[in-house]
N, C-alpha and C positions, 0 to 999 in steps of 0.2 A: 835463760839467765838474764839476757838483757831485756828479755819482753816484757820479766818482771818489774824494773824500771819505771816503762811509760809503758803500759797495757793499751792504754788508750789512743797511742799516734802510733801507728804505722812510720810516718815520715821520721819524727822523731828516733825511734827505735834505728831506722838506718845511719843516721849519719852518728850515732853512738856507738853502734858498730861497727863505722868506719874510723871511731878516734880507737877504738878498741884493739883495732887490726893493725893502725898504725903505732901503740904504744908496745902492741908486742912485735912489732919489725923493729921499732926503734931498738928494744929489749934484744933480741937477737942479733942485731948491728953491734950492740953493744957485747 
């Protein structure tokens, strides 16, 4: 799902995943 995004960066793709990870902790905090 997210690879769909940016197919093209690798690097990219990661740190989208990590805002991703952090907006559903944030989610779950809340």
């Amino acid at each position: 799902m997210i690879y769909l995004l940016y197919p093209n960066s690798i690097k990219n793709n990661y740190v989208i995943s990590n805002l991703y990870l952090l907006l559903i902790l944030e989610i779950y905090i809340i």
